[in-house]
VEXFIFI-514700 format. One record per residue (C-alpha): x, y, z. Coordinates in nm, 3 decimals. Example, Ala and Ser with C-alpha at 12.3 -4.5 7.8 and 13.67 -1.06 7.14 Angstrom:
2
1.230_-0.450_0.780;
1.367_-0.106_0.714;
//
This chain:
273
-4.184_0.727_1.194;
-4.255_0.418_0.956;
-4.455_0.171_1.187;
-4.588_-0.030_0.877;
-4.401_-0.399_0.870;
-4.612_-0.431_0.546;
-4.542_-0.179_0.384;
-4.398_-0.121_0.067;
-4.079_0.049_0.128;
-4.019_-0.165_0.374;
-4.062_-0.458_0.178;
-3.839_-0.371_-0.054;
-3.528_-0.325_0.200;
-3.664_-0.697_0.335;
-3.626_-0.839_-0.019;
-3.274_-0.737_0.002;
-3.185_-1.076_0.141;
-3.263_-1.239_-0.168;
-3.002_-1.222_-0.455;
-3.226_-1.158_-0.705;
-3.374_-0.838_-0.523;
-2.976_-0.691_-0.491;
-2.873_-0.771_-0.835;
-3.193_-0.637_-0.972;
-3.135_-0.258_-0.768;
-2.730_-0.280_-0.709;
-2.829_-0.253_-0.351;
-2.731_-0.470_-0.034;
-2.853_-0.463_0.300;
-2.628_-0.371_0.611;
-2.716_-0.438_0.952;
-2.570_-0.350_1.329;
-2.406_-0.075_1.455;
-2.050_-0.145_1.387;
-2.122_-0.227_1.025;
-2.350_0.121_0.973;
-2.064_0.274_1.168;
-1.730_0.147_0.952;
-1.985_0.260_0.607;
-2.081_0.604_0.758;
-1.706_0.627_0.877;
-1.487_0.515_0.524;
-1.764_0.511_0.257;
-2.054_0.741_0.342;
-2.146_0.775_0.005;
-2.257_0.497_-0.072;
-2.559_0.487_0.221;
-2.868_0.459_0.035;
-3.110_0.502_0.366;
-3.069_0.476_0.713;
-3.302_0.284_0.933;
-3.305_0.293_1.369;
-3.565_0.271_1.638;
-3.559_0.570_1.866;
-3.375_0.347_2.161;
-3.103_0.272_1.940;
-3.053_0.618_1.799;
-3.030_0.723_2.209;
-2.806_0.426_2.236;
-2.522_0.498_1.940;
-2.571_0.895_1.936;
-2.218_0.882_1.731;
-2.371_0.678_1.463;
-2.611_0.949_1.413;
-2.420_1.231_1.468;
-2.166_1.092_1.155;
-2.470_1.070_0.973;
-2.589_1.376_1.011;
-2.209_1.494_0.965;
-2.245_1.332_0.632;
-2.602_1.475_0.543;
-2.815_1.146_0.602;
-3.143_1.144_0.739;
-3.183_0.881_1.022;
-3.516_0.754_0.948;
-3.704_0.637_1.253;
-3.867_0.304_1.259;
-4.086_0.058_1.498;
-3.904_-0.242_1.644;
-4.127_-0.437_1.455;
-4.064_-0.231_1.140;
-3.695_-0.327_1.185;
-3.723_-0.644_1.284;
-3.976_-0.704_0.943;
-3.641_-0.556_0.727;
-3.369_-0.708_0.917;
-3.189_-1.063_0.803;
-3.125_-1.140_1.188;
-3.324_-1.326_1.390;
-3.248_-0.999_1.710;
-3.147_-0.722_1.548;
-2.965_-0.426_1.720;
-3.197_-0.170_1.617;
-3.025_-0.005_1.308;
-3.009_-0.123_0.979;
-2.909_0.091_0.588;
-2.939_0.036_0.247;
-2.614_0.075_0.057;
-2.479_0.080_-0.321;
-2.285_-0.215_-0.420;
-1.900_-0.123_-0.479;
-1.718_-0.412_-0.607;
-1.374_-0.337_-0.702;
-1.214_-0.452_-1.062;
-0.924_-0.728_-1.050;
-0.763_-0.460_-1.268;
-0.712_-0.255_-0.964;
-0.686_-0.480_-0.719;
-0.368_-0.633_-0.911;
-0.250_-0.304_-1.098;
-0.044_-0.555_-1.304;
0.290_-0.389_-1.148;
0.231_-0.060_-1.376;
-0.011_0.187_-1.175;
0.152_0.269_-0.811;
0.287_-0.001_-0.590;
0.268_-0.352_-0.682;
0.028_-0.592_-0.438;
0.221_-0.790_-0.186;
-0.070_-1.042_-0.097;
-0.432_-1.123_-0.187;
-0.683_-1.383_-0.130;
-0.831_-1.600_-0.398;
-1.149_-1.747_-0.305;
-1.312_-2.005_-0.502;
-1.637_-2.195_-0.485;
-1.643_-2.100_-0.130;
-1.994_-2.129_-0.023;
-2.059_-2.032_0.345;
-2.120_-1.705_0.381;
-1.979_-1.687_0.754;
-1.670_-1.817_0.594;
-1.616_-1.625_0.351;
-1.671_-1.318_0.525;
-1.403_-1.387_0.838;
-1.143_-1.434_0.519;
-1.278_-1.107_0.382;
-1.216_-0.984_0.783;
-0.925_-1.169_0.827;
-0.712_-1.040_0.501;
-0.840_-0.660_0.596;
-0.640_-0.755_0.895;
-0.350_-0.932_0.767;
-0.315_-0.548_0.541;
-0.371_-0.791_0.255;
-0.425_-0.520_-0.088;
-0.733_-0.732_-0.184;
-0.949_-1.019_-0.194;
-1.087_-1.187_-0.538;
-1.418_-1.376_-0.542;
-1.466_-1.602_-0.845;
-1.778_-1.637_-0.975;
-1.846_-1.967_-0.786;
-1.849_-1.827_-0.463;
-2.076_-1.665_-0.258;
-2.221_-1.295_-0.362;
-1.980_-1.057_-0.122;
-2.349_-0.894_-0.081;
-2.526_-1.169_0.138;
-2.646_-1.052_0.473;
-2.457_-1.275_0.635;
-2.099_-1.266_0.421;
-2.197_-0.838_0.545;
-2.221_-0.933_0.874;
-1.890_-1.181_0.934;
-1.665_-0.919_0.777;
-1.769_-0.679_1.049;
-1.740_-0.365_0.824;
-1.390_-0.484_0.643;
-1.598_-0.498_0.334;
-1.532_-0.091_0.331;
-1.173_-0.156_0.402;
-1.017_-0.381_0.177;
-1.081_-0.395_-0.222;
-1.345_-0.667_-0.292;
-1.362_-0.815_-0.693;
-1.623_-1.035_-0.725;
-1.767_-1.302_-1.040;
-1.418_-1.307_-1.150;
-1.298_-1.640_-1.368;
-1.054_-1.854_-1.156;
-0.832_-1.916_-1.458;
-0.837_-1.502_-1.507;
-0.733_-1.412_-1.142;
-0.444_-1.665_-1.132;
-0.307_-1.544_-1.488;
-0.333_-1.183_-1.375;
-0.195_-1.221_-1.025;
0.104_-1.391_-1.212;
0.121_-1.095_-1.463;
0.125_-0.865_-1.136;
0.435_-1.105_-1.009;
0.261_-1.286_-0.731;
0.318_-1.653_-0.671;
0.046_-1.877_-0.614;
0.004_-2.020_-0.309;
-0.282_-2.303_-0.239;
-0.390_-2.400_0.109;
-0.520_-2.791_0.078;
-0.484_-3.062_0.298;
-0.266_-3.244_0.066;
0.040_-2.958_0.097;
0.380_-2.886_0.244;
0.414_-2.780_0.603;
0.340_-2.387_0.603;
0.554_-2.379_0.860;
0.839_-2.491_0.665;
0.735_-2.242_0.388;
0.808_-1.991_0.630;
1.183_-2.133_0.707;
1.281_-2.189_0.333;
1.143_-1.830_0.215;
0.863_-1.907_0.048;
0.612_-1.717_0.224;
0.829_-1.385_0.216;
0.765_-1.341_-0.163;
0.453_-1.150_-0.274;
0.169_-1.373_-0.274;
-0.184_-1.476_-0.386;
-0.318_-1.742_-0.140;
-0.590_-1.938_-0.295;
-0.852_-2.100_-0.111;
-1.108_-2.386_-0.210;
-1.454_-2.498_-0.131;
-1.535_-2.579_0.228;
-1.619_-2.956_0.166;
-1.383_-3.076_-0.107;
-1.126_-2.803_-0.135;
-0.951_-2.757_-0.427;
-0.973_-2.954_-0.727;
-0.642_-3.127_-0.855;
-0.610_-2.973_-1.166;
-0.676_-2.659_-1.021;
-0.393_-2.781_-0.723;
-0.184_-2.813_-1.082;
-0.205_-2.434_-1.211;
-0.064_-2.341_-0.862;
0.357_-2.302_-0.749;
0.296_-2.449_-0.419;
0.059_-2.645_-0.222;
0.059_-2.567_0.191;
-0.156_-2.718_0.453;
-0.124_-2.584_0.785;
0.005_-2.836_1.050;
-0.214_-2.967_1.346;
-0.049_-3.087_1.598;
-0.374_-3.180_1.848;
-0.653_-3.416_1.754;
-0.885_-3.258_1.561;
-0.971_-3.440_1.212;
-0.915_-3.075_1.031;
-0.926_-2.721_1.062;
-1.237_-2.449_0.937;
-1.175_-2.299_0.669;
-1.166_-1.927_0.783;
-0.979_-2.023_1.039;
-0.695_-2.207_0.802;
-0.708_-1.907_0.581;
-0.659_-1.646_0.882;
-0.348_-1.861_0.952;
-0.202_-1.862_0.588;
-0.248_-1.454_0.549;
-0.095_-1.360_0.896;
0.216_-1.594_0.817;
0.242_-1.445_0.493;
0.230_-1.110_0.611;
0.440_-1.220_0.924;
0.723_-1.362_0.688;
0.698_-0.999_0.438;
0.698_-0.785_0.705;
0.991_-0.999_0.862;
1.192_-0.900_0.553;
1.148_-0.586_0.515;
//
């Protein structure tokens, strides 16, 4: 059992918090039991080290039967050990280092020429907050969106707490990430997706959804949390939607608006057939 909070090794999982420490080894930290779960269940491979305190082994005997199903050693640790690794302020007693696994635009896209064309994405750029960005990660894994496309202004998919909001869709849904915003919109266009924006300063989505609009393949693209999207980036867009509010609040969150805009797109396809 490792019952050093000072140790090295353990040290070195703990600096995974910091982006410097997981661009520097390729590594990212997971946390939780659903998270270790979805990674031992879709992408095994790519666990690194697995971390739990006796209790929790006892406690999620399927997490550690899948790992030994996959040939991972379950490395016992103290609470203290784990709590000294963890990002959360209570963790739930099981933690693993894992590879990074970013996905290329190239086959998120596919351009129309390898397999079946994408039907919807998510564009996010200069979104900031990880627990943001992570429900939209969640959200289009969801909405059976083929991929979501970080630019290189957002938040690194690889933050504890971007991890932790997408509650494991990270190993569902293709991620790119550092990706130019003027790149992704030409080669979602060369792919045959229309752009769709999601700013204050749009149409009704709701009428979107009665002229058509939102029945067409798609790449929604969503802006920073406090100033959305810049108007020259509103420009290089085909349409501009806000979703309606009907109640009193000033505006909506952005995860949540973005939930919203993916289901009604994949509402409207599916609708069509």
């Amino acid at each position: 059992m490792i019952d050093n909070p000072r140790s090295p090794r353990v040290r070195a999982v703990a600096k995974l918090a910091k982006r410097d420490a997981r661009s520097e080894t390729g590594l990212f930290l997971l946390e939780g039991p659903q998270a270790v779960a979805e990674a031992l269940s879709f992408r095994p491979e790519l666990v690194v080290e697995l971390f739990a305190t006796p209790t929790a082994a006892d406690r999620y005997g399927d997490i550690t039967r899948a790992a030994d199903d996959a040939g991972i050693e379950v490395e016992f640790v103290t609470e203290q050990v784990l709590a000294s690794m963890a990002d959360t302020v209570t963790p739930q007693g099981i933690a693993a280092v894992c590879r990074q696994f970013p996905t290329s635009i190239k086959d998120i896209l596919r351009d129309g020429t390898d397999g079946e064309a994408p039907r919807l994405i998510a564009i996010l750029e200069e979104v900031r907050d990880p627990g943001n960005a992570g429900t939209i990660v969640r959200a289009a894994d969801a909405a059976g969106a083929d991929g979501v496309i970080f630019t290189g202004r957002s938040v690194d998919l690889y933050n504890p707490k971007v991890v932790r909001a997408s509650t494991g869709s990270i190993f569902h849904v293709p991620v790119a990430v550092g990706i130019d915003l003027e790149v992704a919109l030409q080669r979602a266009r060369l792919a045959g997706l229309q752009i769709l924006a999601a700013d204050v300063k749009g149409d009704d989505l709701l009428q979107a959804r009665e002229d058509g609009t939102l029945a067409k393949p798609t790449a929604w693209l969503f802006g920073n949390e406090a100033r959305g999207l810049l108007d020259e980036q509103l420009d290089q867009v085909d349409r501009v939607l806000t979703v309606p509010i009907y109640g009193r609040a000033e505006s909506m969150n952005l995860a949540t608006a973005a939930s919203v805009c993916l289901y009604e797109s994949a509402f409207s396809q599916r609708a069509q057939g």
